[in-house]
PABADO-270896 format. One record per atom (N, C-alpha, C): chain; residue number from 1; atom name; x, y, z; residue in one letter. Coordinates in nm, 3 decimals, decimal comma. Layout:
# PABADO-270896
PT   mol   seq   atom         x         y         z   type
PT     A   NUM     CA         X         Y         Z      A
...
# end
This chain:
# PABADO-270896
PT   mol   seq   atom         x         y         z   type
PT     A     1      N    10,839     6,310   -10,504      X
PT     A     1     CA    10,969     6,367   -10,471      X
PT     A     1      C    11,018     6,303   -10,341      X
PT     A     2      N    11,133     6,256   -10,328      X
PT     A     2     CA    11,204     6,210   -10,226      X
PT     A     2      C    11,306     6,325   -10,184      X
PT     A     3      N    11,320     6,300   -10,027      X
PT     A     3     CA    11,425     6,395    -9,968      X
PT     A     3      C    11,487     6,275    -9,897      X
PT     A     4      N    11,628     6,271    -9,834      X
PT     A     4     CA    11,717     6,246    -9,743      X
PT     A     4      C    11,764     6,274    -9,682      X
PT     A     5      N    11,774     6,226    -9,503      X
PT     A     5     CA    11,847     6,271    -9,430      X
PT     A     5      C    11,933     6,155    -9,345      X
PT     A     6      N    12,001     6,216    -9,291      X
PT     A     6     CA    12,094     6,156    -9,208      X
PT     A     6      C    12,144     6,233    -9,030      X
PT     A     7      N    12,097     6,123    -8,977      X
PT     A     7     CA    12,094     6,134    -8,814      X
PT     A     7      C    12,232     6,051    -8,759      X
PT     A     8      N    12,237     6,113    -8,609      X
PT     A     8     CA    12,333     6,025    -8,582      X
PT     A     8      C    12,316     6,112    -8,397      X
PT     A     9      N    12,331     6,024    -8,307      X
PT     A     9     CA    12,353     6,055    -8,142      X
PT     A     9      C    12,423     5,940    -8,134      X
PT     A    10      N    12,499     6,001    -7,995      X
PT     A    10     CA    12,597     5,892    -7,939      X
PT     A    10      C    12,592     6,003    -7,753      X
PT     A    11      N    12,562     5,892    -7,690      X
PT     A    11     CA    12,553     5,940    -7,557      X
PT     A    11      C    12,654     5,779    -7,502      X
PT     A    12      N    12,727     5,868    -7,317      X
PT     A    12     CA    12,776     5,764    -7,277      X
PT     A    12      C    12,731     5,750    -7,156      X
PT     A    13      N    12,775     5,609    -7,115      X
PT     A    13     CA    12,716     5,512    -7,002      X
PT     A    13      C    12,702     5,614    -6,889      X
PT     A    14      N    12,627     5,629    -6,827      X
PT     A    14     CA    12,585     5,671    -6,665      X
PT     A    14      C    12,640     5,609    -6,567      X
PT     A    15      N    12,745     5,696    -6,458      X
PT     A    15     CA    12,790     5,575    -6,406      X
PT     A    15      C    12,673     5,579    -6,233      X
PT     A    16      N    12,593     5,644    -6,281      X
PT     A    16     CA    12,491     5,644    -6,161      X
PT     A    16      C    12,418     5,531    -6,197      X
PT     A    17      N    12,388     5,416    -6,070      X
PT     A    17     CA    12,321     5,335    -6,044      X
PT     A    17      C    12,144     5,348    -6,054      X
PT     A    18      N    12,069     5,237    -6,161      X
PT     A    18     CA    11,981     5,277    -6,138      X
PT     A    18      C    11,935     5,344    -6,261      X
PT     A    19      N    12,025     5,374    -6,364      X
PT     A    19     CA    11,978     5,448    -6,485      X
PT     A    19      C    11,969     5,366    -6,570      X
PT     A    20      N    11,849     5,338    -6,631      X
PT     A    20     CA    11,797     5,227    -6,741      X
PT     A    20      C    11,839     5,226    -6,890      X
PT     A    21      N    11,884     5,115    -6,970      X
PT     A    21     CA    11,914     5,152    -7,094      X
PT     A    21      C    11,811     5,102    -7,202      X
PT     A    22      N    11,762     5,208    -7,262      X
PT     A    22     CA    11,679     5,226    -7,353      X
PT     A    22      C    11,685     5,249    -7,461      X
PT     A    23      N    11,671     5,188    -7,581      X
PT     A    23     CA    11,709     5,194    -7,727      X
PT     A    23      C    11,563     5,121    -7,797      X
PT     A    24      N    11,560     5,211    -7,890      X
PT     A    24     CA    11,447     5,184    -7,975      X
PT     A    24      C    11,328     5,177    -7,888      X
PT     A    25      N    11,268     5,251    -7,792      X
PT     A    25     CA    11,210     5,254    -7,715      X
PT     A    25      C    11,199     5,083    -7,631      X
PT     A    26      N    11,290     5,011    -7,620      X
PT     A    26     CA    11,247     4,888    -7,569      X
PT     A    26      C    11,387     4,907    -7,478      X
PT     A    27      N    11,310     4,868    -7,337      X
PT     A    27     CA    11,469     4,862    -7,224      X
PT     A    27      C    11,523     4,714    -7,234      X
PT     A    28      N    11,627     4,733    -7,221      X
PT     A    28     CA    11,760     4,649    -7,278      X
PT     A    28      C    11,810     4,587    -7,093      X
PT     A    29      N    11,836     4,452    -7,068      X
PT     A    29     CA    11,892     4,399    -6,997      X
PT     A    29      C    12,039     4,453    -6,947      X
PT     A    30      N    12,076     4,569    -6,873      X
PT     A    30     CA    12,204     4,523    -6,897      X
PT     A    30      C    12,273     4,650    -6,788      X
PT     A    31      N    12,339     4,648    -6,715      X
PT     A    31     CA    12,381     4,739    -6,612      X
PT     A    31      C    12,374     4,888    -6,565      X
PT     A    32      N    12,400     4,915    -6,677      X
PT     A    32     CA    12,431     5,063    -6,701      X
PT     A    32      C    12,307     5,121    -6,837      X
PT     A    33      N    12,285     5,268    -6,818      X
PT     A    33     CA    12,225     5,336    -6,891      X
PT     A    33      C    12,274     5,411    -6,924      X
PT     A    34      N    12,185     5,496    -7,080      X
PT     A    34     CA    12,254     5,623    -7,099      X
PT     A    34      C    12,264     5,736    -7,060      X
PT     A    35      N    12,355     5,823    -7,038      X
PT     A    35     CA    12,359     5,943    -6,979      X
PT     A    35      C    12,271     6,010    -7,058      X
PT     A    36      N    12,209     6,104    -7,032      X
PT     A    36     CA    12,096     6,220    -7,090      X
PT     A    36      C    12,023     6,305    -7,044      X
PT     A    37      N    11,946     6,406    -7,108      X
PT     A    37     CA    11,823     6,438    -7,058      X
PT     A    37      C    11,688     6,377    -7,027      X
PT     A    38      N    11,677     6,298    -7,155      X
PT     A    38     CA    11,575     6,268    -7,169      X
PT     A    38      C    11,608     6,123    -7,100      X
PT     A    39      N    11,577     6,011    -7,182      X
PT     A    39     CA    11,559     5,871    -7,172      X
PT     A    39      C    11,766     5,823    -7,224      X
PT     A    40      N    11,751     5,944    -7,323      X
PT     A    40     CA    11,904     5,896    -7,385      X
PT     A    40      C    11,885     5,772    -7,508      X
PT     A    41      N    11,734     5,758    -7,568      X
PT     A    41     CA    11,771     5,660    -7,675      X
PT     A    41      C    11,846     5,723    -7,772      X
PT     A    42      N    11,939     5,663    -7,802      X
PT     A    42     CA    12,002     5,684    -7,932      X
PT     A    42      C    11,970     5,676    -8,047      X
PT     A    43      N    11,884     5,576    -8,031      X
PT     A    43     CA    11,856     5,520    -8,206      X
PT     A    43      C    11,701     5,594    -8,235      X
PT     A    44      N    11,648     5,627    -8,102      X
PT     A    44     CA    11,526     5,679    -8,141      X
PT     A    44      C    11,583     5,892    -8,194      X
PT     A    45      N    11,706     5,919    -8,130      X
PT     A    45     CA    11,763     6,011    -8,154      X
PT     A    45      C    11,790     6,034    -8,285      X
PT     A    46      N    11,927     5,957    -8,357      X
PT     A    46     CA    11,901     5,921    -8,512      X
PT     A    46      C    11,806     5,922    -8,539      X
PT     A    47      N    11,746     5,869    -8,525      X
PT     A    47     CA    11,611     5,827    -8,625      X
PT     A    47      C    11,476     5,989    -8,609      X
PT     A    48      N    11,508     6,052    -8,546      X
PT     A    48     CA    11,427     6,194    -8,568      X
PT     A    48      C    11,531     6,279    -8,577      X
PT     A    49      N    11,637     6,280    -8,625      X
PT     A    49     CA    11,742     6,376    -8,647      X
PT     A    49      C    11,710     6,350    -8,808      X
PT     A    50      N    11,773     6,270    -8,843      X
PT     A    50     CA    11,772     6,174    -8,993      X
PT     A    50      C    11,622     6,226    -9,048      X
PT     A    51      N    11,509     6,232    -8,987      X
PT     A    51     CA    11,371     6,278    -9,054      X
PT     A    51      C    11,343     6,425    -9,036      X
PT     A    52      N    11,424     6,503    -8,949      X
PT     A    52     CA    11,402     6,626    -8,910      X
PT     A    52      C    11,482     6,713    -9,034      X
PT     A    53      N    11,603     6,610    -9,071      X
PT     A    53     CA    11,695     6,623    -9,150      X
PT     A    53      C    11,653     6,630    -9,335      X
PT     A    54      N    11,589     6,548    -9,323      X
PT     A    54     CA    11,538     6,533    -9,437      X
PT     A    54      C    11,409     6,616    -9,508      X
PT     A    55      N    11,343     6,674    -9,405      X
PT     A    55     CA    11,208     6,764    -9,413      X
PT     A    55      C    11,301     6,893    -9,404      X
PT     A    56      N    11,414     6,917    -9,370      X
PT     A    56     CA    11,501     7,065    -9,331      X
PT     A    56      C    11,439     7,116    -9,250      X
PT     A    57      N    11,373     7,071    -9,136      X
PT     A    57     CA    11,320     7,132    -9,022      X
PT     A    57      C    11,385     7,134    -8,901      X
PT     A    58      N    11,545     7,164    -8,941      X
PT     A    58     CA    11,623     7,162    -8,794      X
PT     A    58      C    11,703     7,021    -8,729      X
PT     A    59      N    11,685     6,996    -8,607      X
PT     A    59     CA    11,765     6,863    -8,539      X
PT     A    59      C    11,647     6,853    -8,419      X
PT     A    60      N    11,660     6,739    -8,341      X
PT     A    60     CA    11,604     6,760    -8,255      X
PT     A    60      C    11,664     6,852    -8,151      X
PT     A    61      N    11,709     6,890    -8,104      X
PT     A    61     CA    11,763     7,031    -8,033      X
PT     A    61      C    11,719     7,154    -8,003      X
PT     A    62      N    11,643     7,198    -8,183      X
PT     A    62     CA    11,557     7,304    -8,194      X
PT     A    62      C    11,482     7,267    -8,148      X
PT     A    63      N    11,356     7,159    -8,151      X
PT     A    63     CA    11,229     7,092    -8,135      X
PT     A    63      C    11,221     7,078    -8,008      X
PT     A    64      N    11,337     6,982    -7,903      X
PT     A    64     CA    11,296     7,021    -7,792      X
PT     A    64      C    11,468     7,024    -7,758      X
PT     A    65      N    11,470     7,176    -7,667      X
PT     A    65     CA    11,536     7,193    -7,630      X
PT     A    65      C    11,619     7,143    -7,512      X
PT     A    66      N    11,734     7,109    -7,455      X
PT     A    66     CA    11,764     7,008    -7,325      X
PT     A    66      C    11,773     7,102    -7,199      X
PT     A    67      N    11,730     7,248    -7,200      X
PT     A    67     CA    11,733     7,291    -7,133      X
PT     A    67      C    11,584     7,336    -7,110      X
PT     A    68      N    11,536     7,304    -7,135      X
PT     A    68     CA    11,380     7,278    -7,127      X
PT     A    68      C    11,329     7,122    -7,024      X
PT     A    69      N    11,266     7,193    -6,851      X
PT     A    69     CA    11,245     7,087    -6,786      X
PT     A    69      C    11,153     6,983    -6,837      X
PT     A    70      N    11,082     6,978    -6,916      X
PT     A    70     CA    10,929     6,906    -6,923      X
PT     A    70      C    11,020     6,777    -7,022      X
PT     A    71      N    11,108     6,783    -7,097      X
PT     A    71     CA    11,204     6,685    -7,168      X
PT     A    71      C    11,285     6,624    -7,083      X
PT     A    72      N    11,316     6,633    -6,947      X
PT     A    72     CA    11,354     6,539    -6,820      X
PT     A    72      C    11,351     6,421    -6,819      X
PT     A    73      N    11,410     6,287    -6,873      X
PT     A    73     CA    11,369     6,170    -6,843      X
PT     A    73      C    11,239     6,131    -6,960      X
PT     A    74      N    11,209     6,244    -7,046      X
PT     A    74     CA    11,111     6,233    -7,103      X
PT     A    74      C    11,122     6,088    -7,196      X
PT     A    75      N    11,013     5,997    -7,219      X
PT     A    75     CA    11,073     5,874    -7,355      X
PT     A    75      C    11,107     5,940    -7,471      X
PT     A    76      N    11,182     5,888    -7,531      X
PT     A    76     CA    11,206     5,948    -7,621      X
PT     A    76      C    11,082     5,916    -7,761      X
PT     A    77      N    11,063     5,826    -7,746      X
PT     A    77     CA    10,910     5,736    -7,866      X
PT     A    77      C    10,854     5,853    -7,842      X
PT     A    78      N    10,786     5,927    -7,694      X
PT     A    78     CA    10,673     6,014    -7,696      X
PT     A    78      C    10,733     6,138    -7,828      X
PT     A    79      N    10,855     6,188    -7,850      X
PT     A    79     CA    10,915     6,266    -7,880      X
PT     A    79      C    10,912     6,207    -8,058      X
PT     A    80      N    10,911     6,115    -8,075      X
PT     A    80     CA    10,947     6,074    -8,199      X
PT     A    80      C    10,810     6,082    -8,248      X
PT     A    81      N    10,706     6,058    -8,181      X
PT     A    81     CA    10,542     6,080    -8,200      X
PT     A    81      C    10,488     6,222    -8,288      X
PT     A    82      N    10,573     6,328    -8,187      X
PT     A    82     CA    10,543     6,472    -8,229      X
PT     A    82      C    10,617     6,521    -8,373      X
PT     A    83      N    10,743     6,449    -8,363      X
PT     A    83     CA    10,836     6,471    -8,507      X
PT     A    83      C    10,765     6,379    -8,611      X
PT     A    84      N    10,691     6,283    -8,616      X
PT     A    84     CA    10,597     6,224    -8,713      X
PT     A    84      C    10,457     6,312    -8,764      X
PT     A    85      N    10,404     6,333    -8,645      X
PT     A    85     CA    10,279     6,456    -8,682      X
PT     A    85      C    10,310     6,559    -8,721      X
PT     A    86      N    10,473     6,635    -8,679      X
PT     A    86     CA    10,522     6,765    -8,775      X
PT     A    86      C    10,512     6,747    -8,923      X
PT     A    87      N    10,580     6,614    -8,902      X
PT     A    87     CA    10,607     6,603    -9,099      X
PT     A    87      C    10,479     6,580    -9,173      X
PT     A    88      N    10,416     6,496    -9,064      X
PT     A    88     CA    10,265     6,482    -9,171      X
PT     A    88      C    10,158     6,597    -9,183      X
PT     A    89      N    10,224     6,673    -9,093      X
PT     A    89     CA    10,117     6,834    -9,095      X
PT     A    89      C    10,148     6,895    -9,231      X
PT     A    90      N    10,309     6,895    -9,274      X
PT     A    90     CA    10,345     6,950    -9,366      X
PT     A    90      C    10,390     6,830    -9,490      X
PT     A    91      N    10,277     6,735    -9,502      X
PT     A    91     CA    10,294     6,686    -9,651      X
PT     A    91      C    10,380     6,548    -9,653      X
PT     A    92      N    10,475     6,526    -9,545      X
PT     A    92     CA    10,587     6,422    -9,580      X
PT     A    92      C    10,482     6,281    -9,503      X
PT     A    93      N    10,538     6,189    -9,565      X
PT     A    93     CA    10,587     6,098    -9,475      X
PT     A    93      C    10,711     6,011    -9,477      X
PT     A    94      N    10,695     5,889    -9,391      X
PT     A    94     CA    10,848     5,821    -9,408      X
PT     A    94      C    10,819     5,696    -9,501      X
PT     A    95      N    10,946     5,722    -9,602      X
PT     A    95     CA    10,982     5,604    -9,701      X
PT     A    95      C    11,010     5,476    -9,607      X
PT     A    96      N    11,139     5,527    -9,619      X
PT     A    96     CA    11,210     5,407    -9,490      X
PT     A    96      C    11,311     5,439    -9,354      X
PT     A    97      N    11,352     5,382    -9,337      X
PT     A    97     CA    11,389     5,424    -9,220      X
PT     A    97      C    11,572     5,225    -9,198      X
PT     A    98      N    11,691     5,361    -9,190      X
PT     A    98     CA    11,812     5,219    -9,205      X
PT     A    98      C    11,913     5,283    -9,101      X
PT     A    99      N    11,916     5,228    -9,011      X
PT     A    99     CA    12,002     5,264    -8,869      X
PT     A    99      C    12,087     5,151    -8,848      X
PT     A   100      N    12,201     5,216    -8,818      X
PT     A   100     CA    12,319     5,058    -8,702      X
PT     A   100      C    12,347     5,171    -8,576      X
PT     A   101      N    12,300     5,073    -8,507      X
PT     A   101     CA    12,379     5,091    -8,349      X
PT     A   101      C    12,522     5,036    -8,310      X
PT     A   102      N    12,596     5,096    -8,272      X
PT     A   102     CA    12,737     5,093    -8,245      X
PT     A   102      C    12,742     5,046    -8,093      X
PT     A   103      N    12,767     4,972    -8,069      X
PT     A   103     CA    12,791     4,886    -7,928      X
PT     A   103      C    12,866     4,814    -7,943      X
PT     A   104      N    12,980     4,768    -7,787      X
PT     A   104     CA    13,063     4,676    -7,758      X
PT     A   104      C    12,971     4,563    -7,688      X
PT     A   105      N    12,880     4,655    -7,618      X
PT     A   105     CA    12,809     4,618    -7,493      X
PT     A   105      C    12,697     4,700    -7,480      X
PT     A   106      N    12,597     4,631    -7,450      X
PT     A   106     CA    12,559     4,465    -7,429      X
PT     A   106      C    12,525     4,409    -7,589      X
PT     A   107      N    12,482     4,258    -7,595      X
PT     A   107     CA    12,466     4,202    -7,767      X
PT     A   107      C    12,315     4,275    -7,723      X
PT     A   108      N    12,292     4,303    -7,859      X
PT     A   108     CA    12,141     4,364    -7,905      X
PT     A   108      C    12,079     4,295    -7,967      X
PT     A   109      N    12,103     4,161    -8,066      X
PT     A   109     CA    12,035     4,116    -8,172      X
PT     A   109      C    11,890     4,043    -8,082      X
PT     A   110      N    11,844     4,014    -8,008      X
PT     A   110     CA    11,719     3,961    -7,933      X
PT     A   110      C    11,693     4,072    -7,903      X
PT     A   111      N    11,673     4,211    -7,925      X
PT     A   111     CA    11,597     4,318    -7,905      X
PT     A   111      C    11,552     4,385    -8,000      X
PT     A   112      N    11,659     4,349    -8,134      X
PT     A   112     CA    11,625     4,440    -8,229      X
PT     A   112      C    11,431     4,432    -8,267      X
PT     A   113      N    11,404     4,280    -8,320      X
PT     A   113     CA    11,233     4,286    -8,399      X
PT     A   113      C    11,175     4,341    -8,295      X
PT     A   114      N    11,176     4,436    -8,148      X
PT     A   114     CA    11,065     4,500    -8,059      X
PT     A   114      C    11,100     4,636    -8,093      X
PT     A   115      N    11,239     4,666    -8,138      X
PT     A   115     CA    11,249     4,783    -8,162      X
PT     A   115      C    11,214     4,827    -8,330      X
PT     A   116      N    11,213     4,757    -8,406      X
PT     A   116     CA    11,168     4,753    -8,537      X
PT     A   116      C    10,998     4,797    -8,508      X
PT     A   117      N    10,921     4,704    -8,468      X
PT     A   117     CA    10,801     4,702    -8,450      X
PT     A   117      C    10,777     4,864    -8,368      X
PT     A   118      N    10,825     4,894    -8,268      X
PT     A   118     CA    10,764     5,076    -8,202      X
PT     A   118      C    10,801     5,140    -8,328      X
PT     A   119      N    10,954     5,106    -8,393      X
PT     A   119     CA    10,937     5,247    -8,488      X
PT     A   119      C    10,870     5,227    -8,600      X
PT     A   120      N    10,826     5,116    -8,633      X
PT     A   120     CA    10,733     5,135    -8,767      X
PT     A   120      C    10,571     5,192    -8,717      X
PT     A   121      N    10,533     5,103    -8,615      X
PT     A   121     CA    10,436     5,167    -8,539      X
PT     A   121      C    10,421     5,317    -8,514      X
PT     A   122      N    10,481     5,389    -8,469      X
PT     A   122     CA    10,533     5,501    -8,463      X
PT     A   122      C    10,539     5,603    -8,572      X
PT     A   123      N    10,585     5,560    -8,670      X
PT     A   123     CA    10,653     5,603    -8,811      X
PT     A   123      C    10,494     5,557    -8,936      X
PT     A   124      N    10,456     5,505    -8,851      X
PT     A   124     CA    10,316     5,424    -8,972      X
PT     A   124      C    10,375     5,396    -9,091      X
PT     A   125      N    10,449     5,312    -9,046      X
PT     A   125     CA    10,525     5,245    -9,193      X
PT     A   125      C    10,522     5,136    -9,162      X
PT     A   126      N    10,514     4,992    -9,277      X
PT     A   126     CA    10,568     4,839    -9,231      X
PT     A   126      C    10,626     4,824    -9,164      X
PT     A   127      N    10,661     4,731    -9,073      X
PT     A   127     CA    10,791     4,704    -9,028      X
PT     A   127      C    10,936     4,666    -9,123      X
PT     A   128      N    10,890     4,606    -9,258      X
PT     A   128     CA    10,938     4,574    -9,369      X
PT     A   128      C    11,034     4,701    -9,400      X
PT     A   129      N    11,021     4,840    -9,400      X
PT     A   129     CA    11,066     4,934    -9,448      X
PT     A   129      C    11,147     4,999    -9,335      X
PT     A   130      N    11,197     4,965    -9,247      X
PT     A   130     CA    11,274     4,995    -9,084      X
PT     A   130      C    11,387     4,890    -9,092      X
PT     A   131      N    11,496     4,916    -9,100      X
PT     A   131     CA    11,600     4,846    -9,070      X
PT     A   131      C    11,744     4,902    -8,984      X
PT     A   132      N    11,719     4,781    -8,874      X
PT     A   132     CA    11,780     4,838    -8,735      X
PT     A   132      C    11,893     4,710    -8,725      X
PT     A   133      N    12,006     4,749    -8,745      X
PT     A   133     CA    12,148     4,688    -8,740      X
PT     A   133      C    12,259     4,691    -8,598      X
PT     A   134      N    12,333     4,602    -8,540      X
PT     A   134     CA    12,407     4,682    -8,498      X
PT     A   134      C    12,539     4,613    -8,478      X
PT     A   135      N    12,631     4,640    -8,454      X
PT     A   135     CA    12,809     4,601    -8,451      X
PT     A   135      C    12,849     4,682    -8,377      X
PT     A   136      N    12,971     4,604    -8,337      X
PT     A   136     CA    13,056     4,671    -8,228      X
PT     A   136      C    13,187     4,748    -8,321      X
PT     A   137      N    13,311     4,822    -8,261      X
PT     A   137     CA    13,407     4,847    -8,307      X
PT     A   137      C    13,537     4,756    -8,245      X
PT     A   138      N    13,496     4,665    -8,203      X
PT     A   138     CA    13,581     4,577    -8,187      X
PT     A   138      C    13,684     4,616    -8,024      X
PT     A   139      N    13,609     4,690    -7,993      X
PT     A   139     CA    13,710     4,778    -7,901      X
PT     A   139      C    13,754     4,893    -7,872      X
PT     A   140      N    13,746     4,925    -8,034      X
PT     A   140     CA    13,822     5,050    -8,056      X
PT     A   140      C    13,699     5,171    -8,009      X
PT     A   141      N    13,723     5,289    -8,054      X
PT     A   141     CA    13,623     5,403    -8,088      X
PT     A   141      C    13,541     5,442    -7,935      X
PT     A   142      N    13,456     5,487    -7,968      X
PT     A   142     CA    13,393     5,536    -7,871      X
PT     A   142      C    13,257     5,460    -7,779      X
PT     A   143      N    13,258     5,290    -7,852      X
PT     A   143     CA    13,140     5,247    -7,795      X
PT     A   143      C    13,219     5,149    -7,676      X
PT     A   144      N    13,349     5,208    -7,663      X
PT     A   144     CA    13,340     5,097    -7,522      X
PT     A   144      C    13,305     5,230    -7,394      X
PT     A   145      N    13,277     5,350    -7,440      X
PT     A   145     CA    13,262     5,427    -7,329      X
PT     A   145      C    13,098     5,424    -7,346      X
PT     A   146      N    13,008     5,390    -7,424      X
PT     A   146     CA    12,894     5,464    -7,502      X
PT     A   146      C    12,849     5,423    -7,565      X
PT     A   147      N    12,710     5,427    -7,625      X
PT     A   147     CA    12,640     5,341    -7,717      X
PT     A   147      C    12,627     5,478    -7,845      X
PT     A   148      N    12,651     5,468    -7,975      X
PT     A   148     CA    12,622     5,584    -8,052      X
PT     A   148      C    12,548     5,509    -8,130      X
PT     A   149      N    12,471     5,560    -8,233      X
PT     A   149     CA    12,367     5,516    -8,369      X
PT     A   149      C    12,356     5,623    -8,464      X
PT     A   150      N    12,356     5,550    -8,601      X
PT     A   150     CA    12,393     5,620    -8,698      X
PT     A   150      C    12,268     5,571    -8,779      X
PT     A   151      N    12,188     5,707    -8,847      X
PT     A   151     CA    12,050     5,674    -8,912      X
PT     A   151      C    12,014     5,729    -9,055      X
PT     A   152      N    12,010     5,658    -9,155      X
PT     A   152     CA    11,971     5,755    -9,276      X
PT     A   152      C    11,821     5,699    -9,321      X
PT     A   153      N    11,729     5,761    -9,375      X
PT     A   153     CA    11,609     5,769    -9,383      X
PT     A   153      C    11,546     5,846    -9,496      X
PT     A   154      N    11,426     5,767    -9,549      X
PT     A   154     CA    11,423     5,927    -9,694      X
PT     A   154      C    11,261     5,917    -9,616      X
PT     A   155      N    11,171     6,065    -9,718      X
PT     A   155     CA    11,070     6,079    -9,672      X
PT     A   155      C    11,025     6,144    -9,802      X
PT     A   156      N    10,913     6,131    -9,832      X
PT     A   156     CA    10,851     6,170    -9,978      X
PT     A   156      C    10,722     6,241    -9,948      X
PT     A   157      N    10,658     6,321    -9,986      X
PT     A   157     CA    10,593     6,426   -10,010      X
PT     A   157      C    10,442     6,329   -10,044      X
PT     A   158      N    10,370     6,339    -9,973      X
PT     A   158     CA    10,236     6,293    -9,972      X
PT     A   158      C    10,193     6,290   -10,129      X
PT     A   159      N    10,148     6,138   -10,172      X
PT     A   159     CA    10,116     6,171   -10,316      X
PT     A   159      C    10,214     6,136   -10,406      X
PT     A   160      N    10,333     6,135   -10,386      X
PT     A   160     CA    10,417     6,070   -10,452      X
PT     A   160      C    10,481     5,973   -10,431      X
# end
């Protein structure tokens, strides 16, 4: 049996100096970071929304709350760790895993295969079965303020 879900975060730039930008757990060259609690990955956000989504076990929100100190700056990978051992406590694991990141800024494509590699690592799946995309809106929308990512993912029931 297969289930599906679909994730999606969009956080914007920090204009405090000094805040790192982090996506797919790999830090990214480039001025500015995301605003957040935690680390602010996005795509690692999708990508446990989209599986939290798909098991019907909530968003990350329920799981860890942002008003909860110990999630401070927390990585977000450590976080994506615990939403992998939930699902495998209860039977699932991950099929695949198909995300685009929405950016004007900065280019991503020389980061994507490090960020492929943590989440399959992560996810104990190939890297083969993780596909991490990303495009800009040309201008328009919300990624010249912000980086957002959009994630759909299935997960199948141990055994099948």
């Amino acid at each position: 049996m297969f289930r599906i879900g679909i994730g999606y975060d969009v956080h914007r730039f920090d204009e405090n100096p000094g805040r790192k930008l982090v996506l797919g757990g790999v830090l990214i060259d480039y001025e500015k970071g995301l605003e957040g609690v935690s680390d602010a990955d996005v795509l690692i956000h999708a990508v446990m929304d989209a599986l939290l989504g798909a098991a019907a076990l909530g968003d990350i929100g329920v799981h860890f709350p942002p008003s909860e100190p110990q999630y401070k700056d927390i990585d977000s990978c450590l976080l994506l760790e615990k939403v992998i051992d939930l699902l495998n406590s209860r039977g699932f694991e991950v099929g695949n895993i198909d995300t685009v990141i929405v950016a004007d800024k900065p280019r991503l494509a020389e980061y994507i295969p490090k960020m492929k590699e943590n989440i399959s690592r992560i996810c104990k799946i190939p890297a083969e079965r993780v596909s991490i995309k990303a495009t800009t809106e040309e201008g328009l929308g919300l990624s010249g303020k912000g980086i957002g990512s959009h994630c759909a993912c299935t997960i199948a029931l141990r055994g099948f």
